[in-house]
C-alpha positions as CSV (number, residue, x, y, z in Angstrom):
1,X,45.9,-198.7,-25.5
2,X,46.2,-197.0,-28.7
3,X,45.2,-200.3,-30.7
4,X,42.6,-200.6,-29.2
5,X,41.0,-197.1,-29.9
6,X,42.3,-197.9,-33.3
7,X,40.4,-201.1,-33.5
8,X,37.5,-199.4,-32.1
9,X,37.4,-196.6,-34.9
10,X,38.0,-198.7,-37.8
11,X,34.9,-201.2,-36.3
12,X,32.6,-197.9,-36.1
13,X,34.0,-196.5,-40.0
14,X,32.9,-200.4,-41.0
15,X,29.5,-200.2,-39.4
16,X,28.8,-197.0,-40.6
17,X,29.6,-197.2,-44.4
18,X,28.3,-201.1,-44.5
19,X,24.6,-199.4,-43.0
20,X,24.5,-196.6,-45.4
21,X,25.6,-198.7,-48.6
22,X,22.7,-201.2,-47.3
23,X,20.2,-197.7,-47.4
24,X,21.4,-196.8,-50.9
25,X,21.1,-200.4,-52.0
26,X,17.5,-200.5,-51.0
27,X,16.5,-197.3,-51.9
28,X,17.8,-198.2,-55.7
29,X,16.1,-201.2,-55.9
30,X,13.0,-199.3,-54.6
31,X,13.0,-197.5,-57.6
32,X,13.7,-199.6,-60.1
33,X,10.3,-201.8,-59.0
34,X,8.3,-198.7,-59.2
35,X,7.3,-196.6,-62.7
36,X,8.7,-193.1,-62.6
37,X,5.5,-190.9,-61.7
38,X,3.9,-188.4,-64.2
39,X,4.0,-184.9,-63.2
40,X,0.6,-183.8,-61.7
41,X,-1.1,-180.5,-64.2
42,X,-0.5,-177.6,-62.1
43,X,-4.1,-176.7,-60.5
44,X,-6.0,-173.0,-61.5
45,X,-5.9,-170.9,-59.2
46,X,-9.0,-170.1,-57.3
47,X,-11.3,-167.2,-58.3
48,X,-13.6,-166.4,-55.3
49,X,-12.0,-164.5,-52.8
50,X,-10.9,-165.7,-49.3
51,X,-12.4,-164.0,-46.5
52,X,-11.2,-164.2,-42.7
53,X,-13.3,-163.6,-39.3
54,X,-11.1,-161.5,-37.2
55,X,-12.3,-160.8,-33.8
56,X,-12.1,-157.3,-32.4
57,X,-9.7,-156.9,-28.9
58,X,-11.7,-155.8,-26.0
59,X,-11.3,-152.2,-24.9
60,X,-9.7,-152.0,-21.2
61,X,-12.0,-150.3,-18.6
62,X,-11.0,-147.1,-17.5
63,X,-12.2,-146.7,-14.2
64,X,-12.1,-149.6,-12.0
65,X,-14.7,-150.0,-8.8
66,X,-13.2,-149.2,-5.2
67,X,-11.6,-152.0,-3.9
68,X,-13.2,-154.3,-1.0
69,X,-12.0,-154.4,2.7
70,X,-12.0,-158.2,3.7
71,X,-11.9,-158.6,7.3
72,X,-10.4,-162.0,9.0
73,X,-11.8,-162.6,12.7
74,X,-10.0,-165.0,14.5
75,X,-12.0,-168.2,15.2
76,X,-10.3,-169.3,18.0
77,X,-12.0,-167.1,20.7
């Protein structure tokens, strides 16, 4: 039982360093094909201000109107 666990693990550890030396391989080759970039001028900052549109909250009414009586009739009659 325990061999096979063992077996299991040492597959998984296999699979997983194989996958990630595969990524690393790539990703080096990558950037060996490609020219190291320049490093962009830093852009000056902006002189007009920014301005936002806030919207105001709406005040809540203080006095409500009386509430209105519904009345059910029974249609059945």
């Amino acid at each position: 039982m325990f061999t096979g666990i063992l077996y299991l693990f040492l597959t998984f550890l296999f699979c997983f360093i194989l996958v990630h030396l595969i990524k690393l391989a790539y990703i080096g080759i990558r950037s060996l094909k490609k020219p190291p970039e320049e490093p962009k001028k830093p852009t000056p900052p902006k002189t007009e201000p920014v301005y936002y549109i806030v919207e105001r909250k709406r005040a809540r009414k203080a006095n409500y109107s009386e509430p209105k009586e519904i009345k059910f009739t029974d249609s059945r009659k």
